[in-house]
C-alpha positions as CSV (number, residue, x, y, z in Angstrom):
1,X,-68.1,-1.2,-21.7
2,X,-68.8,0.4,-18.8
3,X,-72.7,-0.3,-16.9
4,X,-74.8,2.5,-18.2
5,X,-73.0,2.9,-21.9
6,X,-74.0,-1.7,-22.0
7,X,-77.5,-0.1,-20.8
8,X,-77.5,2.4,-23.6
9,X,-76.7,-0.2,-26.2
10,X,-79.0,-2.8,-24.6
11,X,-81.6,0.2,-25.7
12,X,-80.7,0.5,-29.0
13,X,-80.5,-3.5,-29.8
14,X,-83.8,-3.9,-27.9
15,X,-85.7,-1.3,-30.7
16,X,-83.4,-3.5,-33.2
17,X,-85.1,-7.0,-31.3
18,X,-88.7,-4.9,-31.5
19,X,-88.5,-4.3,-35.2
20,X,-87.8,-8.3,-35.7
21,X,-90.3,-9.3,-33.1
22,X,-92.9,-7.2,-35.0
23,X,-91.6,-8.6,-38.5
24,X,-91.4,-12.2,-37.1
25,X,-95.4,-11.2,-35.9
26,X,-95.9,-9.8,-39.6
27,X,-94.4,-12.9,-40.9
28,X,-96.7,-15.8,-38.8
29,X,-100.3,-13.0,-39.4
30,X,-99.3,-13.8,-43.4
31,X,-98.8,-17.2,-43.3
32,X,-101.6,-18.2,-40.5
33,X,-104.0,-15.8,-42.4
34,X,-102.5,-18.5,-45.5
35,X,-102.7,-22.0,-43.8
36,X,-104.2,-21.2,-40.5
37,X,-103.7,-24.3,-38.4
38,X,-103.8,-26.6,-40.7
39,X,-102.3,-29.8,-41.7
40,X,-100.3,-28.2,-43.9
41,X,-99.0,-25.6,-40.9
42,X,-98.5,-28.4,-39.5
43,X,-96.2,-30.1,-41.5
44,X,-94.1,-27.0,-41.6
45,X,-93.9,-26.6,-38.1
46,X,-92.5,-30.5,-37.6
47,X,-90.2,-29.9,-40.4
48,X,-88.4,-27.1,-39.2
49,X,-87.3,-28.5,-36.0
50,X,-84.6,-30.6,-37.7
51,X,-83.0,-27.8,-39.2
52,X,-83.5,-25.1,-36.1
53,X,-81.8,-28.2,-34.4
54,X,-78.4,-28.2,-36.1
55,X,-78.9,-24.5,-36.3
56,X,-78.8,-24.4,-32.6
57,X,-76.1,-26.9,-32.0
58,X,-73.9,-26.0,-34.7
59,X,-73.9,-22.3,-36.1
60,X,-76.0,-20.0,-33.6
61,X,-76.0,-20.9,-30.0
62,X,-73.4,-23.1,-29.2
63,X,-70.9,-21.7,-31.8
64,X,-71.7,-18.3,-30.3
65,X,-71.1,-19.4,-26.3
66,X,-68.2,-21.4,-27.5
67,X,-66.3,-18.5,-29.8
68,X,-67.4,-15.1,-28.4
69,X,-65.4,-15.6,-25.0
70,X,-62.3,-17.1,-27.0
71,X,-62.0,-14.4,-29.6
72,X,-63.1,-12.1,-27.4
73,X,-60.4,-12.8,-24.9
74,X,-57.6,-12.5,-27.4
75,X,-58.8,-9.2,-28.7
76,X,-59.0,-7.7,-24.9
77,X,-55.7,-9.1,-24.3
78,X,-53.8,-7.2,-27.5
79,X,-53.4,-10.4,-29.4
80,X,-55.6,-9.4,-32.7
81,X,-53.6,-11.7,-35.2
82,X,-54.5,-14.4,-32.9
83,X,-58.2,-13.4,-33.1
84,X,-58.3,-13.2,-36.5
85,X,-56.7,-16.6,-37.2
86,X,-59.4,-18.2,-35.0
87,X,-62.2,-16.5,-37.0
88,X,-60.9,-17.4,-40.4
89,X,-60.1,-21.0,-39.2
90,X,-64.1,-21.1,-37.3
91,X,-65.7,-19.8,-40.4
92,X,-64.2,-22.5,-42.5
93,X,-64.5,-25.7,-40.7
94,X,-68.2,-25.0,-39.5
95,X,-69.6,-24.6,-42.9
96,X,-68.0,-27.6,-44.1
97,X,-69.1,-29.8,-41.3
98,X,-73.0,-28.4,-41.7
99,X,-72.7,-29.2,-44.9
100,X,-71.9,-33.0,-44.4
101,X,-74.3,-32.8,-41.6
102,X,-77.2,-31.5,-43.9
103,X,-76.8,-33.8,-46.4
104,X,-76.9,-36.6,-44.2
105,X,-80.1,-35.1,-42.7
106,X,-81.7,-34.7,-46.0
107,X,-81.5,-38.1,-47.0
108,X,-82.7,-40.0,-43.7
109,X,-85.4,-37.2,-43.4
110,X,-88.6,-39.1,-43.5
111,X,-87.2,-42.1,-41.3
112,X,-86.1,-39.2,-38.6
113,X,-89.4,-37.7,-39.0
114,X,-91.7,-40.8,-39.2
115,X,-89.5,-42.2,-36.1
116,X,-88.7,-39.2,-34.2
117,X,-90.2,-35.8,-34.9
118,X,-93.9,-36.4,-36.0
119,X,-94.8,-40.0,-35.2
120,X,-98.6,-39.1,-35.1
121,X,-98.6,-37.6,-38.8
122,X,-100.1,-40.1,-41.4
123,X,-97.8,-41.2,-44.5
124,X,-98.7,-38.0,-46.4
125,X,-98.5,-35.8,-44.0
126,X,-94.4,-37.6,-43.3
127,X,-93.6,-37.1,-46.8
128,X,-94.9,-33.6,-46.8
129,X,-93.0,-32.6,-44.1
130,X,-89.6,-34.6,-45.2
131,X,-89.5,-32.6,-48.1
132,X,-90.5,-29.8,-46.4
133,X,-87.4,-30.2,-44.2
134,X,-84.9,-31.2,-46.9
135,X,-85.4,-27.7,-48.4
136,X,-84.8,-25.9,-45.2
137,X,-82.0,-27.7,-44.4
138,X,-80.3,-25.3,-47.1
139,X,-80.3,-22.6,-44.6
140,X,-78.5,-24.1,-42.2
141,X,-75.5,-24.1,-44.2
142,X,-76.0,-20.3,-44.6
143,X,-76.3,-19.7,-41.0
144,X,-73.1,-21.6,-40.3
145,X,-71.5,-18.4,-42.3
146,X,-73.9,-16.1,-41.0
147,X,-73.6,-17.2,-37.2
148,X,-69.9,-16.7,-37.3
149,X,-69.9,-13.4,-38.7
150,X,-72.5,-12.4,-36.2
151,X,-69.8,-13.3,-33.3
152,X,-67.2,-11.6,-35.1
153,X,-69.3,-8.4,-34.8
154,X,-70.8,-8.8,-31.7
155,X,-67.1,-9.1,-30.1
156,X,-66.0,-6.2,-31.5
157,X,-69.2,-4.3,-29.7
158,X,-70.8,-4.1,-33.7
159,X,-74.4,-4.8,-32.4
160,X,-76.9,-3.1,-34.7
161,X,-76.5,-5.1,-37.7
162,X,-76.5,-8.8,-36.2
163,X,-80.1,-7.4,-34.1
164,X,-81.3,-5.9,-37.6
165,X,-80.4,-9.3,-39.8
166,X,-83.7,-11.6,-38.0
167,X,-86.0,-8.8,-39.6
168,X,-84.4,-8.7,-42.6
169,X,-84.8,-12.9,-42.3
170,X,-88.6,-12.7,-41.2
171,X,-88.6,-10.7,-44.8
172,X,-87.8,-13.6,-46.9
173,X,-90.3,-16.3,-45.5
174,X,-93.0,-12.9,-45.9
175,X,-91.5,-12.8,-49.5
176,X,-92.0,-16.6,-49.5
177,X,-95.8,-17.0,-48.2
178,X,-96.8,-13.8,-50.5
179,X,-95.6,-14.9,-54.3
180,X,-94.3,-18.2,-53.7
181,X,-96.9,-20.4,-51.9
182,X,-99.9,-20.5,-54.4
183,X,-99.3,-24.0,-54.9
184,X,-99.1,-24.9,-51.2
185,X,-96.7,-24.3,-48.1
186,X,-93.4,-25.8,-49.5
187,X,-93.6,-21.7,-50.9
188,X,-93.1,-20.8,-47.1
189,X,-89.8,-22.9,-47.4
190,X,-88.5,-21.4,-49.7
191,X,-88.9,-18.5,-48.5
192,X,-86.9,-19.9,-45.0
193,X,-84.0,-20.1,-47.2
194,X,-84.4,-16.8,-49.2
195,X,-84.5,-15.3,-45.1
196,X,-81.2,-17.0,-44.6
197,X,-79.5,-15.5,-47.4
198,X,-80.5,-12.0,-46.5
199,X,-79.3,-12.6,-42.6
200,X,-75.8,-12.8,-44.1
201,X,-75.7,-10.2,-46.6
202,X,-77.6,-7.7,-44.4
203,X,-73.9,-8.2,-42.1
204,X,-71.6,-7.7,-44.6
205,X,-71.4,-4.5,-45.0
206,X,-70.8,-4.0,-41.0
207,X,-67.5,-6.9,-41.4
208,X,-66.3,-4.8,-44.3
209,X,-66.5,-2.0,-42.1
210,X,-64.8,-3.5,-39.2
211,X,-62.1,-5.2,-41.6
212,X,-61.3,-1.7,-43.0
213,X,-61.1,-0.3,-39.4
214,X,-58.4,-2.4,-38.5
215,X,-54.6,-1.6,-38.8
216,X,-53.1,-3.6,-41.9
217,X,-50.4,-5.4,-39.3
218,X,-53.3,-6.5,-37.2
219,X,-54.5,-8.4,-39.9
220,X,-51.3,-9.4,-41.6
221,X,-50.7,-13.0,-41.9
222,X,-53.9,-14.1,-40.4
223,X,-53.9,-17.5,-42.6
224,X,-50.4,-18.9,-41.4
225,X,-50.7,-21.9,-38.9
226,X,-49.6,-21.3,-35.5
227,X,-49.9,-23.3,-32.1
228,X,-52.0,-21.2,-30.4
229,X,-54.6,-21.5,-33.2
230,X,-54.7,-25.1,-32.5
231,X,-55.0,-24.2,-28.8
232,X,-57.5,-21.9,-29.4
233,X,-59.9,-24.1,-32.0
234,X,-59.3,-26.6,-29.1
235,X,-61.0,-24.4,-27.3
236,X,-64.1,-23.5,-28.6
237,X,-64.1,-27.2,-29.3
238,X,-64.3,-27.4,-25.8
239,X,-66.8,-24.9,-24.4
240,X,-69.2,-26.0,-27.5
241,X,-69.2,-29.5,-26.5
242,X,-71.3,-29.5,-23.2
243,X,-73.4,-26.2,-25.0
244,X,-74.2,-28.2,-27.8
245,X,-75.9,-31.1,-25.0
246,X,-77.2,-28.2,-23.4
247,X,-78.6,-26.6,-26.8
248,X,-79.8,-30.1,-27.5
249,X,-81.7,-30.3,-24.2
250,X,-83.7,-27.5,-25.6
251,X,-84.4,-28.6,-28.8
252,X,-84.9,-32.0,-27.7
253,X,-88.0,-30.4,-25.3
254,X,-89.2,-29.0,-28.3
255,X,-89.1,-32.1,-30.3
256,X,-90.9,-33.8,-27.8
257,X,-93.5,-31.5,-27.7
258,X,-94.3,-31.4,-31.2
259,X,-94.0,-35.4,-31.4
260,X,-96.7,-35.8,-28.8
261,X,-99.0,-32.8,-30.0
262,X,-99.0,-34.5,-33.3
263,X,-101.0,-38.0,-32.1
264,X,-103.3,-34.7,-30.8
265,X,-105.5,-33.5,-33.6
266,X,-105.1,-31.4,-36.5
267,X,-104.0,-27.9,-35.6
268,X,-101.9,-28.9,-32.2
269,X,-98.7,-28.4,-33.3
270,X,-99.7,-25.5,-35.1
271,X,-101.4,-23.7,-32.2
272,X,-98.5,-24.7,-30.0
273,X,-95.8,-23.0,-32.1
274,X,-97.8,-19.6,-32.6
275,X,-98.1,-19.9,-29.0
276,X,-94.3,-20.2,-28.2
277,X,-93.8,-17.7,-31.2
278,X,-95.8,-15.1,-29.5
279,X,-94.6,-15.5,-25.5
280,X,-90.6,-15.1,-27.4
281,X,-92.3,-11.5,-29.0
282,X,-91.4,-10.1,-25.3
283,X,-88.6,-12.2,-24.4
284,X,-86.6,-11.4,-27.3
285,X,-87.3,-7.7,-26.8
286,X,-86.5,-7.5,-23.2
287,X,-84.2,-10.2,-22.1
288,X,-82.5,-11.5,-25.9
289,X,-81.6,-7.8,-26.3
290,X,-79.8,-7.1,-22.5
291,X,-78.2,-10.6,-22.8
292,X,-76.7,-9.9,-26.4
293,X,-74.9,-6.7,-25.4
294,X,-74.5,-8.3,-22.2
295,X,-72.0,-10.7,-23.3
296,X,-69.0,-9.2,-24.9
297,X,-68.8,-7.5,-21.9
298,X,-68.6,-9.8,-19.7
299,X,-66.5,-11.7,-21.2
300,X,-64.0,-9.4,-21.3
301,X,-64.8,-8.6,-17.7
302,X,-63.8,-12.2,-17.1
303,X,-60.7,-12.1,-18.8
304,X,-58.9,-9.5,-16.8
305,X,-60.0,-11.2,-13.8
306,X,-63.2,-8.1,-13.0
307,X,-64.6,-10.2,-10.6
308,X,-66.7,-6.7,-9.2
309,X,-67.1,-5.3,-12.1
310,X,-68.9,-8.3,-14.0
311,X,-71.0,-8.9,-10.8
312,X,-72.3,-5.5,-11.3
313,X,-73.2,-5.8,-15.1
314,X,-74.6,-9.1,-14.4
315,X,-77.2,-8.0,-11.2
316,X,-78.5,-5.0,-13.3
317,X,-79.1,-6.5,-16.2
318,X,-80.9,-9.8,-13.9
319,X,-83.1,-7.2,-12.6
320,X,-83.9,-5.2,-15.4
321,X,-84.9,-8.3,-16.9
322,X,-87.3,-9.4,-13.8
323,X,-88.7,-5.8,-13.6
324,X,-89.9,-6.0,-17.3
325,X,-90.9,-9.5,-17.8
326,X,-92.7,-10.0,-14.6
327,X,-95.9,-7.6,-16.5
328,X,-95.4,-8.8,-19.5
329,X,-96.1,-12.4,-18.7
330,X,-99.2,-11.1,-16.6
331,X,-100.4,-9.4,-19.9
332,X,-100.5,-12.6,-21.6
333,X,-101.8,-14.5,-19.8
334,X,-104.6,-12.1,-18.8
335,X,-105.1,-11.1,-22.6
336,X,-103.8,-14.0,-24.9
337,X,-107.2,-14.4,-26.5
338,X,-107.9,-10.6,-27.7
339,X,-104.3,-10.6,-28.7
340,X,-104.4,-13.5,-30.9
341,X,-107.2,-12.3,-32.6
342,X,-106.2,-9.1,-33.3
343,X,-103.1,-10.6,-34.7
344,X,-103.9,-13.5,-36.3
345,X,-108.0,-14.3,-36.8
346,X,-108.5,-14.0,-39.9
347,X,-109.0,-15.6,-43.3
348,X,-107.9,-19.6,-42.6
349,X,-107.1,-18.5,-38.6
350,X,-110.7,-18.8,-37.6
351,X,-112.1,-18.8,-34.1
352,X,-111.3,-22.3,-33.0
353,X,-107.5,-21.3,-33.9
354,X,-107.9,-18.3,-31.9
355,X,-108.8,-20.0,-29.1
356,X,-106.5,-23.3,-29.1
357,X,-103.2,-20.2,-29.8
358,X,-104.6,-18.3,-26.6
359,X,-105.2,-21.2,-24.5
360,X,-101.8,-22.5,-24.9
361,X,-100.2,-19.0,-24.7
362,X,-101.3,-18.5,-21.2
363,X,-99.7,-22.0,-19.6
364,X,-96.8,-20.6,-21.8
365,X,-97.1,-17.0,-20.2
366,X,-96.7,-18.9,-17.0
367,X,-92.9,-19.3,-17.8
368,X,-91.6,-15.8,-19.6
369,X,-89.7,-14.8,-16.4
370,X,-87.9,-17.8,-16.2
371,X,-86.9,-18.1,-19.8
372,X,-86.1,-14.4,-19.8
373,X,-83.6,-14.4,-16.8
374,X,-82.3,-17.8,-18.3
375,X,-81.0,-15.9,-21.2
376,X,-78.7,-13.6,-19.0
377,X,-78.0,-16.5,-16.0
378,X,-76.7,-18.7,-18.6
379,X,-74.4,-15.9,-20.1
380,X,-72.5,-15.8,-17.3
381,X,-71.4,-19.2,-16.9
382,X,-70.3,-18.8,-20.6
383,X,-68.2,-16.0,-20.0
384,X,-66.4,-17.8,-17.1
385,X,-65.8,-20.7,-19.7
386,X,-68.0,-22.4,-17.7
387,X,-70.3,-25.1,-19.8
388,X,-70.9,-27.6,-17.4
389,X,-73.6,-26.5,-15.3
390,X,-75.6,-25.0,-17.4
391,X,-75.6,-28.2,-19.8
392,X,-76.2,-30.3,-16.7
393,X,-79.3,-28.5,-15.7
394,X,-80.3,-28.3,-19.1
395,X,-80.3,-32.1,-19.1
396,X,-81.9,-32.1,-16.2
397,X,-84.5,-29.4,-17.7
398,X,-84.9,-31.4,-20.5
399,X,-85.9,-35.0,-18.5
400,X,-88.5,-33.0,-16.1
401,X,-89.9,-31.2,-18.7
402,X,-90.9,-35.0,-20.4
403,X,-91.7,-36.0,-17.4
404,X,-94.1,-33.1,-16.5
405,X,-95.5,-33.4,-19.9
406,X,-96.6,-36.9,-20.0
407,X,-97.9,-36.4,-16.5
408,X,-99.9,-32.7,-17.0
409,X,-100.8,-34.0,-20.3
410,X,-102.9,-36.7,-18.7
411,X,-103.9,-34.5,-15.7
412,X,-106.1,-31.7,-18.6
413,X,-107.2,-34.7,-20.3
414,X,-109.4,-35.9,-16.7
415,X,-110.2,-32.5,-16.4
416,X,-111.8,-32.0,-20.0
417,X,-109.0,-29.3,-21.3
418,X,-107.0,-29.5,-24.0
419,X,-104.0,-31.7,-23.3
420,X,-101.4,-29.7,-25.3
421,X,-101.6,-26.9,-22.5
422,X,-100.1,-29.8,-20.5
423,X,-97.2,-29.5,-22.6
424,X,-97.0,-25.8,-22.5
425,X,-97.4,-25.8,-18.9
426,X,-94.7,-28.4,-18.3
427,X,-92.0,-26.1,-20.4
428,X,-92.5,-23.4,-17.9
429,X,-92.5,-25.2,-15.0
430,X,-89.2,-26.9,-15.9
431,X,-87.6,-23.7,-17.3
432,X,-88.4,-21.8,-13.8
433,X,-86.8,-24.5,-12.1
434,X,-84.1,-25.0,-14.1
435,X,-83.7,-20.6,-13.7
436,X,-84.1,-20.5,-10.5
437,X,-81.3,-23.3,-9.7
438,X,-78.9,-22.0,-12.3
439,X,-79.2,-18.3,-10.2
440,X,-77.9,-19.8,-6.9
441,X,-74.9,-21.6,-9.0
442,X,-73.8,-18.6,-10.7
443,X,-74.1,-16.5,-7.3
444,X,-71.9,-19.0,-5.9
445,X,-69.3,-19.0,-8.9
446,X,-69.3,-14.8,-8.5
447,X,-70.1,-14.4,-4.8
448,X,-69.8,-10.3,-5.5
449,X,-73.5,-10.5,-7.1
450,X,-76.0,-8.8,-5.2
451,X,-78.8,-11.2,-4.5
452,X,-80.3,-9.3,-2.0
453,X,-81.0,-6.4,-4.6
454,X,-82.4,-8.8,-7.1
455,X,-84.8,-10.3,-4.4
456,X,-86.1,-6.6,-3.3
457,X,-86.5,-6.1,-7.3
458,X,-88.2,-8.9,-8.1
459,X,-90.6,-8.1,-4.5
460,X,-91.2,-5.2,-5.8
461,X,-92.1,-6.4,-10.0
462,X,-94.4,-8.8,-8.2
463,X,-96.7,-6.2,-6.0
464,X,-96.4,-3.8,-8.9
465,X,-97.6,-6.5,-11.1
466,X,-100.5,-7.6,-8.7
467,X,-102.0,-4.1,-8.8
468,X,-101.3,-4.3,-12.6
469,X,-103.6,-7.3,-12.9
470,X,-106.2,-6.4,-10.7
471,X,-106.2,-3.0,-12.8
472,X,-106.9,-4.8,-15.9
473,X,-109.0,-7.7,-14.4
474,X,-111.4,-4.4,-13.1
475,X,-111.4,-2.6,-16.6
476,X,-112.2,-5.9,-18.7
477,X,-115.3,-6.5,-16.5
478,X,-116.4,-3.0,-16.9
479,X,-115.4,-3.0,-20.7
480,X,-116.0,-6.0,-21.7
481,X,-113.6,-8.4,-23.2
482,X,-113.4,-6.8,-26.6
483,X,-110.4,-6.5,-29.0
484,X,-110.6,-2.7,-28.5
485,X,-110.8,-3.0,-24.4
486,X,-107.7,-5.3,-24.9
487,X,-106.1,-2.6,-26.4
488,X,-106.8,-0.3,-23.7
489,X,-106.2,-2.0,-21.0
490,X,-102.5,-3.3,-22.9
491,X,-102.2,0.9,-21.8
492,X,-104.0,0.9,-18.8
493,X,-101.5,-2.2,-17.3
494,X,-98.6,-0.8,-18.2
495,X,-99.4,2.5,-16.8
496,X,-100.8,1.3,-13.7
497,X,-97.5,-1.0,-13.1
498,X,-94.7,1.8,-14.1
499,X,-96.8,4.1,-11.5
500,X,-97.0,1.1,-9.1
501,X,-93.3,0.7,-9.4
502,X,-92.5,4.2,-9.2
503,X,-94.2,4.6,-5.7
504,X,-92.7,1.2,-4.7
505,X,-89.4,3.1,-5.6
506,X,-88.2,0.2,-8.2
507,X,-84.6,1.5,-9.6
508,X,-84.9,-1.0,-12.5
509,X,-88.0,0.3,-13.7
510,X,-86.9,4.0,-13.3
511,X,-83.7,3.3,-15.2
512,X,-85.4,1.5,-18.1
513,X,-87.4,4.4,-18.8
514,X,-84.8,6.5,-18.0
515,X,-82.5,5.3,-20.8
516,X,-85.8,4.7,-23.0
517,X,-87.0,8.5,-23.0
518,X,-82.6,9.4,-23.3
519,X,-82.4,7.3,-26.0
520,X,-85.8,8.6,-28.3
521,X,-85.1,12.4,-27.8
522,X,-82.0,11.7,-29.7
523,X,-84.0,11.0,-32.5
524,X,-87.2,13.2,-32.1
């Protein structure tokens, strides 16, 4: 896929990432307007790290690194009955080992979270929360199925259906916390498993498609046993092995957060999740989207030895990134608080959540650059089969990140703030680190990267953003820090930082709205 046609599609599966970020925001207004931040939420929140856990390890992330380059390299080297051997082979061995894992899961589930997840919660908040996780652990099973699939579509440059299925997922817990939760949160649950069912049918239509595309001899004989299947489940084996410790970094940060939020007061965990939930909204949009199309590409770049060429893809979509993160992590920072309550004060969200969600969201604001360029950085190594660094940072990630959380959370306590911005902070910190070290690796793997261009992009995002803030920091003192000057100066910023970067003479920023305004005439 050549730069500007990935750019084009990037587009298109960023509107697709929009509409999921805005039903993943419709989603948390109806159930914080339901449980606020309450022990309830609470509970929720603890019990679904478990599940996003083996999600993560098993069926999305580390499935995804491990299989995409694999399958994808058969497919760009003619071999499709090899391809499609590996698929069928993938999609039946996951599901069955989820399974086993699941059900081993549900049945140790208040020990893991009374010992692990949650050790703060009291016994009826544990047992709320282990059942809680025992019906969520459903979906994982479902994703196994769903994951794969996803993979098989993305490979074959299917992205639209995959970007639409997290909305059509968002829909089911909405379903869930509207008709199902009248007799308390394990509704919301439900509805996590509903979600999970729709993600895989909303794709099947797009594999039939694709199955039906194919010529009948590419396809022929698919189930027979061969040894390059072997070679090739060996494989995936392989590249998932240090992903899923790198995956399990992550999640492991995450668990750690929400075990020490929980010996913090009601409504920690809670505010701390709506918080991360909300910095994703523009992370998933921007960087999620270029790093999903990304990939195939890359990949297959790789394969045939396009050293240049995969540079190339690699340094645009690296600055692109920077050029639209850098003011969006300046907006929430500088307008968490009217944002939040916009979005989310209301009903059992009262004022007190409003302001634990924004404080956090800021010291989380801190880090969106990092975690945005991670996403692409890390897609690189992946497509050069390379694991091991990645994972190796993320360990390392993962053990500064407890570190700086044990030590910030202390540091906000002597200063009177609210210590779970310690923890928000201390994700940031370590992800920018662990960014900014994973960059120089990657430029040394593919010394044709131009790092020169990303520094003079990312020089130039930073004084565009400068005059960005100072813009709205000037308009909320003559306006007033209302919801409605929020709103306005959400339009003032960004208009004050495309102009900013249009006289600074930013490419990036002139190509995104380039292939923006390209893309939305088709369709006006």
């Amino acid at each position: 896929m050549q730069v500007r046609q990935l750019a084009r599609t990037a587009v298109i599966v960023g509107i697709a990432y929009v509409l999921s970020n805005l039903t993943g925001l419709g989603q948390r207004i109806i159930v914080t307007s339901r449980f606020g931040t309450s022990i309830e939420y609470d509970a929720f929140n603890a019990a679904f790290r478990i599940p996003d856990l083996l999600f993560s390890l098993l069926a999305g992330g580390a499935l995804a690194s491990a299989f995409i380059p694999t399958f994808t390299a058969r497919l760009s080297t003619n071999q499709q009955r090899s391809a499609w051997r590996l698929a069928l082979a993938i999609g039946v061995l996951v599901p069955a080992f989820m399974t086993v894992i699941a059900i081993v899961s549900a049945l140790l589930a208040p020990v893991i979270i009374k010992a692990i997840v949650a050790p703060g919660f009291d016994d009826a908040q544990v047992t709320l929360t282990a059942n809680l996780m025992r019906m969520m652990l459903v979906s994982t099973v479902i994703f196994a199925i769903s994951g794969l699939i996803m993979g098989v579509l993305q490979s074959n440059q299917s992205f639209l259906a995959p970007a639409i299925a997290p909305s059509i997922y968002n829909l089911g817990i909405v379903f869930g916390a509207l008709f199902l939760s009248s007799d308390g949160i394990s509704g919301v649950a439900i509805g996590v498993v509903l979600g999970a069912v729709l993600h895989l049918v909303v794709q099947l239509p797009a594999l039939i498609q694709l199955l039906r595309s194919k010529r009948p001899e590419e396809l022929q004989s698919v189930a027979e046993a061969q040894p390059q299947l072997l070679a090739d489940i060996r494989n995936v084996i392989r590249l998932m092995g240090p992903r899923v410790l790198g995956l399990g970094a992550v999640q492991i940060n995450l668990i750690v957060t929400v075990s020490l939020a929980s010996a913090m007061g009601a409504g920690a965990v809670s505010a701390l999740n709506i918080a991360f939930a909300t910095m994703i909204l523009p992370q998933a949009a921007i960087a999620q989207a270029i790093a999903t199309v990304l990939f195939p590409t890359i990949s297959a770049h790789a394969a045939r030895g396009e050293n240049e060429a995969m540079a190339r893809a690699l340094t645009r979509a690296i600055n692109v990134v920077i050029a639209l993160s850098t003011p969006a992590a300046i907006g929430l920072i500088m307008l968490g608080e009217p944002i939040i309550r916009l979005l989310f004060e209301r009903n059992s969200f009262t004022t007190q959540s409003t302001t634990s969600v924004a404080f956090a969201l800021a010291w989380y604001g801190v880090g969106l650059v990092g975690h945005s360029v991670l996403e692409v950085v890390t897609r690189g190594f992946y497509a050069l089969h390379d694991t091991t660094r990645p994972v190796i940072l993320a360990v390392a990630s993962m053990i500064l990140n407890v570190v700086l959380s044990l030590l910030l959370v202390s540091y906000f306590r002597s200063i009177d703030l609210p210590p779970f911005g310690g923890l928000a902070l201390a994700n940031s910190l370590a992800t920018g680190i662990e960014t900014a070290i994973l960059y120089a690796l990657l430029a040394q793997r593919v010394p044709e990267m131009n790092l020169n261009q990303t520094l003079v992009a990312a020089v130039k995002s930073s004084l565009a953003s400068v005059v960005m803030a100072v813009s709205i920091w000037v308009w909320l003192n003559l306006a007033g820090n209302s919801t409605l000057a929020a709103l306005v100066a959400i339009a003032v910023g960004m208009a004050v930082y495309f102009g900013s970067a249009w006289l600074l003479a930013s490419d990036e920023t002139e190509y995104a709205i380039t292939l923006v305004r390209a893309r939305l005439a088709r369709y006006l």
